[in-house]
C-alpha positions in Angstrom: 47.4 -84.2 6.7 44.2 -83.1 8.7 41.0 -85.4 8.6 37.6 -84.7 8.9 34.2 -86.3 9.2 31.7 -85.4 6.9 28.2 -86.0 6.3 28.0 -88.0 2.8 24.9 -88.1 0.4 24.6 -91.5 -0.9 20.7 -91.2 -2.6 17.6 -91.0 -1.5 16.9 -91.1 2.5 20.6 -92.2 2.8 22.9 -90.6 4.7 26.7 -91.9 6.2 29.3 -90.2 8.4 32.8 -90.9 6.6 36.3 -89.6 7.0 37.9 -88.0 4.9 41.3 -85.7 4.2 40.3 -81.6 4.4 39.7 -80.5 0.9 43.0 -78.7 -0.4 42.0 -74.9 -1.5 42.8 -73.2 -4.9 44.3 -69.8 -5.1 41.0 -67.9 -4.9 39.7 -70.4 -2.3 39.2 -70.2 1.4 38.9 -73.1 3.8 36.7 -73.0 6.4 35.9 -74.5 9.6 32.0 -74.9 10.0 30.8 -73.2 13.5 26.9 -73.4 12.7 25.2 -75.4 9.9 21.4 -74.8 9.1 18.9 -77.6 8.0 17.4 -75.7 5.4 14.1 -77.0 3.9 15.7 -77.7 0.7 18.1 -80.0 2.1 15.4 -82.3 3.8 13.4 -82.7 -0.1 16.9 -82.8 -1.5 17.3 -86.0 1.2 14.3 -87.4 0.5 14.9 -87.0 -3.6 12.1 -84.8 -3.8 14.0 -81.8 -5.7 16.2 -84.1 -7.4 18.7 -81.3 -6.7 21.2 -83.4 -4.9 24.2 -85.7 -6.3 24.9 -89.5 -4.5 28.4 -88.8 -3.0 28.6 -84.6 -2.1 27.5 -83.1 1.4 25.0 -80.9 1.5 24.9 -77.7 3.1 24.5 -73.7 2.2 23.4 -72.0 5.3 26.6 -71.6 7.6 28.8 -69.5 10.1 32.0 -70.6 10.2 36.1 -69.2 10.7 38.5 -68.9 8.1 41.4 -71.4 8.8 43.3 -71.2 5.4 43.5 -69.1 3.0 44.8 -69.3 -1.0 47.6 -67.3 -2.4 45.5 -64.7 -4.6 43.3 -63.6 -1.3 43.4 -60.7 -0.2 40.0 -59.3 1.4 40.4 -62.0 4.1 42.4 -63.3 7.4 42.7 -66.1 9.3 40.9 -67.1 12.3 37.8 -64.3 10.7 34.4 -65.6 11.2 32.3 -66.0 8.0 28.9 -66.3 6.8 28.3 -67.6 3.0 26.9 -65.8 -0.1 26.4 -69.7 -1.1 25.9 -68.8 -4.8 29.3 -68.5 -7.3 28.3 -67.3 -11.1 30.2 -67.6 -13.5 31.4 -63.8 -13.5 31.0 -63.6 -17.4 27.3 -63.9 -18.4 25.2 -61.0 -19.2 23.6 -61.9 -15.8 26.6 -61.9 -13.3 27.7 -58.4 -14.8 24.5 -57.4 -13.7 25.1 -58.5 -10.6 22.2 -60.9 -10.5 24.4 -64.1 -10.7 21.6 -66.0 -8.2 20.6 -66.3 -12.0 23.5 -67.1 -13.2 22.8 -70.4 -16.0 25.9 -71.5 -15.0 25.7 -70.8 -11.1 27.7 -73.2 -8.8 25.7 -73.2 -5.0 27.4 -74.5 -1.8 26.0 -77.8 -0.7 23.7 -78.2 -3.7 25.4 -78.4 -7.0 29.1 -77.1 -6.4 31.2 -80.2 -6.7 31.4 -82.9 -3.8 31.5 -79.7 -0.4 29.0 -78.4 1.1 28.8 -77.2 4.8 28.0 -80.3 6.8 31.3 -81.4 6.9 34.1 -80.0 9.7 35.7 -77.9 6.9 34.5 -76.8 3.5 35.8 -74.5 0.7 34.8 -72.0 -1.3 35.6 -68.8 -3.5 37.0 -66.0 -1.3 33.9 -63.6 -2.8 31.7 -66.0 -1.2 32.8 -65.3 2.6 31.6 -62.0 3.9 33.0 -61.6 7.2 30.4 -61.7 10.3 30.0 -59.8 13.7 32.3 -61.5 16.5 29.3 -60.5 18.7 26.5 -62.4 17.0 25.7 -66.3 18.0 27.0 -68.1 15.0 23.4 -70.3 15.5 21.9 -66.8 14.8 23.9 -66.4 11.8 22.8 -68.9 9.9 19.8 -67.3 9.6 21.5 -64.5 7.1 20.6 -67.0 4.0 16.9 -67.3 4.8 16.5 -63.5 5.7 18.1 -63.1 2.5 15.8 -65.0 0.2 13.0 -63.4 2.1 15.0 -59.7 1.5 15.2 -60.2 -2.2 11.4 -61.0 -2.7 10.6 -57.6 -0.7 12.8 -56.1 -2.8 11.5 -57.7 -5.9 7.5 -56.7 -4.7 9.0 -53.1 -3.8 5.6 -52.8 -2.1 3.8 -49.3 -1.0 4.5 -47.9 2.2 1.5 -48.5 4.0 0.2 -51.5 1.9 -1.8 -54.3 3.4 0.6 -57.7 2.8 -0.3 -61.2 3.3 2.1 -63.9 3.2 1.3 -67.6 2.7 3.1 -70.2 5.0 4.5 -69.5 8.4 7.7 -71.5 8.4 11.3 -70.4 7.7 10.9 -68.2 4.8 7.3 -67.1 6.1 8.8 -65.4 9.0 11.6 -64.3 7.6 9.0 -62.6 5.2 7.8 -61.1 8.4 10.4 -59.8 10.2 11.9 -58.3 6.9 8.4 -56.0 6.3 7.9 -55.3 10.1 11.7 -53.6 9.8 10.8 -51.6 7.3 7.4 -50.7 8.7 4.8 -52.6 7.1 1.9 -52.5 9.6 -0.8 -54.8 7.8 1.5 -58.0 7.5 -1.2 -61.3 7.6 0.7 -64.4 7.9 -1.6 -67.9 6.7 -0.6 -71.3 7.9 -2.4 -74.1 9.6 0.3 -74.7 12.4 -0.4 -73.0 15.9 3.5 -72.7 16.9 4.9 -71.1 13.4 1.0 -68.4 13.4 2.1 -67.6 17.2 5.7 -66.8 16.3 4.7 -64.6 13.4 2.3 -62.8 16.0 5.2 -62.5 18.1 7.1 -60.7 14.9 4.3 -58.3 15.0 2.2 -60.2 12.4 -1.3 -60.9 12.0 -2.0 -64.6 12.2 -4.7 -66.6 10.3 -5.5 -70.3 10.8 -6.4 -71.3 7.5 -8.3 -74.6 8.9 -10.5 -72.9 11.3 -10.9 -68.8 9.5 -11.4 -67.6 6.2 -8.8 -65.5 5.6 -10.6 -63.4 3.1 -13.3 -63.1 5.5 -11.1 -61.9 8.1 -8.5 -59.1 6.0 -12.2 -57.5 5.0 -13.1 -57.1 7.8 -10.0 -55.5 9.8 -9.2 -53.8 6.6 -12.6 -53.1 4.4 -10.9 -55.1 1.8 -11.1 -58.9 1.5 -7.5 -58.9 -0.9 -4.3 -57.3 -0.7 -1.9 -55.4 -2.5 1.0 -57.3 -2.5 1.1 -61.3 -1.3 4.1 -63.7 -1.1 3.8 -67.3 -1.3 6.5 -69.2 0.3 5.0 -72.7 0.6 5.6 -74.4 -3.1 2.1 -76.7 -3.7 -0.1 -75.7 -6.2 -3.1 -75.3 -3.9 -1.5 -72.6 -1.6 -0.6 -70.7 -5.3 -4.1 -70.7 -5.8 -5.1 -69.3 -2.1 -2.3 -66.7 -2.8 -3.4 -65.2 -5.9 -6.9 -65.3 -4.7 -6.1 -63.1 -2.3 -4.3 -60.8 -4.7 -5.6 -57.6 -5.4 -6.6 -56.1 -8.7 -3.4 -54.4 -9.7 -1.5 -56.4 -7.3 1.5 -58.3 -6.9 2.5 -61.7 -6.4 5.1 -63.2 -5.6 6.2 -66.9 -5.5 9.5 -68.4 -3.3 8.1 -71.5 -3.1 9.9 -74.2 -5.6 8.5 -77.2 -4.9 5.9 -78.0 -7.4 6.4 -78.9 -10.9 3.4 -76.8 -12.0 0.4 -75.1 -11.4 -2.9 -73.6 -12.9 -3.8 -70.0 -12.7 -7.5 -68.3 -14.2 -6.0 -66.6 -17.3 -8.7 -64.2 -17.6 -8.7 -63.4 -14.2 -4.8 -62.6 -14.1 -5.6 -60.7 -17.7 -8.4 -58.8 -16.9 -7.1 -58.1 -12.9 -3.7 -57.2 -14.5 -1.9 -58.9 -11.7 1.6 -59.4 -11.8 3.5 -62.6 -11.3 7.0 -62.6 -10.4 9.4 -65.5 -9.6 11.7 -65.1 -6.9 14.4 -67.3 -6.4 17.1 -66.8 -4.0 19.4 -63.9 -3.5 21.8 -61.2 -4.5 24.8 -60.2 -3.1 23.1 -56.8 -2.2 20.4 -58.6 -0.7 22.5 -60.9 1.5 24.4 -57.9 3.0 21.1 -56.2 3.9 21.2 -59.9 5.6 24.0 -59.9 7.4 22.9 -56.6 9.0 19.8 -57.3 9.5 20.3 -60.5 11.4 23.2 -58.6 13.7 20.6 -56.2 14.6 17.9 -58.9 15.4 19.4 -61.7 17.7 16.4 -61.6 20.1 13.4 -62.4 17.6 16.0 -64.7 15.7 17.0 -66.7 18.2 13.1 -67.5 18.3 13.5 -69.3 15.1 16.1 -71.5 16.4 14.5 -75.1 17.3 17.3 -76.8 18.4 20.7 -78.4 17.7 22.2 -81.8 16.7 25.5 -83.1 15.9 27.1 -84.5 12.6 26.5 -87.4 13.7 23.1 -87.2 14.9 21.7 -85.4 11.6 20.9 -88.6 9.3 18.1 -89.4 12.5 16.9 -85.5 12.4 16.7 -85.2 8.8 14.2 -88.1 8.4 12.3 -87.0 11.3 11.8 -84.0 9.5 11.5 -85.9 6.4 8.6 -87.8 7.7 7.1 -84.9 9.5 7.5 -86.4 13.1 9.5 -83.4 14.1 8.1 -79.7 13.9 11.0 -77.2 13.7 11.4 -74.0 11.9 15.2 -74.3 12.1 18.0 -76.7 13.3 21.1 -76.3 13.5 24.2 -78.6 13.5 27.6 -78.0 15.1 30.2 -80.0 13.1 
């Protein structure tokens, strides 16, 4: 019997390294040894209890590279010894939904590291259903690659907007998702990208990414689009923060006709004019998550991107360090925009 350590969930701002046996797989299971292991920032308010999206005695865990070390009887798509990113989301297959191929929305959706029984990807080994591995370039930094579930969730909401070519697009917060939002719309040519956040690293990485960056504590960022554009809103915004005050500064700057779109998920509610979202006719969309189309526009996307990605990367840690890094990112008394553990 092989053992490994894990990193074990046990409530709020508690965290333990334990021991355990390697999960046994199911027929249409893969195990998998974890290479790479992103903090995402759902894990850190899921640690803190925040989300109330994480369960005392799982690991956490959805962003991940890792290589295939066993596989079940009924797979056939995969190999040993393959590296593997993860589509982290498993519907149902049934619903009305997961024929549609939108099981991200799945009502009965299981999601690595977040609601799918006690694994999750912090851990040396994890399982999951063989249609949740997609296999992942040998020549790509596994670090890199855990980047493919962000780019994702900032893929789908591009995808959801279907903007203009040549529209003027603002996005509101510059971490993670924020520049993933960026790099996303500068690949498929957006020239007007503004990027809003009050943090000087993350607003001179998105200029790096070819976006332009507004400090919302020291510019008026309707002051500034008007005036390099003629137009003090935009066509189509994104807000990827979650409080209801950055909502508000989204949809302010939200054209007539426009579009907005929300990836945040952190706030419980918020308040919008209702006869200013009548009479502007501007459309609210939710965006949560990813498809599987969307995650292998991901993949590519990432392969093709290792030098701007590897930007995003703010360091590493191990297993066992992680409980110290997660509350200093809890607490704020570490600024990253990604870390990554090696199990």
């Amino acid at each position: 019997m092989k053992f490994m350590n894990i990193l074990q969930y046990n409530g709020p701002w508690k965290f333990s390294i334990e021991e355990t046996p390697t999960p046994d797989i199911h027929p249409e299971e893969v195990l998998v040894r974890s290479e790479s292991v992103g903090i995402c920032g759902s894990d850190v308010h899921g640690f803190t209890g925040e989300s109330g999206r994480r369960k005392p005695g799982m690991v956490m865990g959805h962003e991940v590279v890792g290589i295939v070390e066993a596989i079940g009887a009924e797979v056939k798509n995969l190999k040993r010894g393959q590296r593997v990113t993860i589509f982290p989301t498993l519907g149902c297959g049934k619903c009305a939904y997961c024929k549609k191929g939108w099981e991200h929305i799945c009502p009965d959706k299981k999601i690595l590291g977040v609601n799918a029984g006690r694994w999750g990807a912090m851990a040396g080994y994890f399982t999951c259903h063989a249609r949740q591995a997609f296999p992942f370039s040998e020549e790509t930094d596994p670090d890199v690659g855990v980047l493919a579930e962000p780019i994702a969730v900032a893929t789908h909401a591009v995808n959801l907007m279907n903007p203009e070519s040549g529209s003027t697009i603002a996005i509101v917060g510059g971490g993670t998702i924020g520049l993933a939002l960026t790099l996303v719309l500068r690949n498929r040519g957006f020239e007007n990208v503004y990027i809003l956040d009050k943090v000087d690293a993350k607003l001179a990485l998105a200029a790096e990414f070819g976006a332009k960056a507004i400090h919302v504590e020291k510019e008026n960022a309707a002051e500034v689009i008007e005036k390099q554009t003629g137009k003090a809103r935009v066509a189509g915004i994104f807000e990827a923060v979650g409080s209801a005050g950055t909502i508000r500064t989204a949809y302010d700057l939200c054209d007539f006709g426009g579009t907005l779109v929300l990836i945040g998920n952190l706030a419980k509610e918020f308040t919008l004019p209702l006869q200013g979202v009548t009479s502007n006719e501007t459309t609210i969309r939710g965006s949560y998550g990813f498809n599987r189309t969307d995650f292998g526009q991901a993949v590519e996307l990432v392969s093709k991107n290792q030098k701007n990605l590897r930007k995003l990367l703010s360091g590493s840690c191990t297993l066992q360090e992680t409980p110290k890094v997660m509350e200093e990112l809890a607490r704020g008394q570490r600024q990253a925009i990604k870390v990554v553990i090696h199990p």
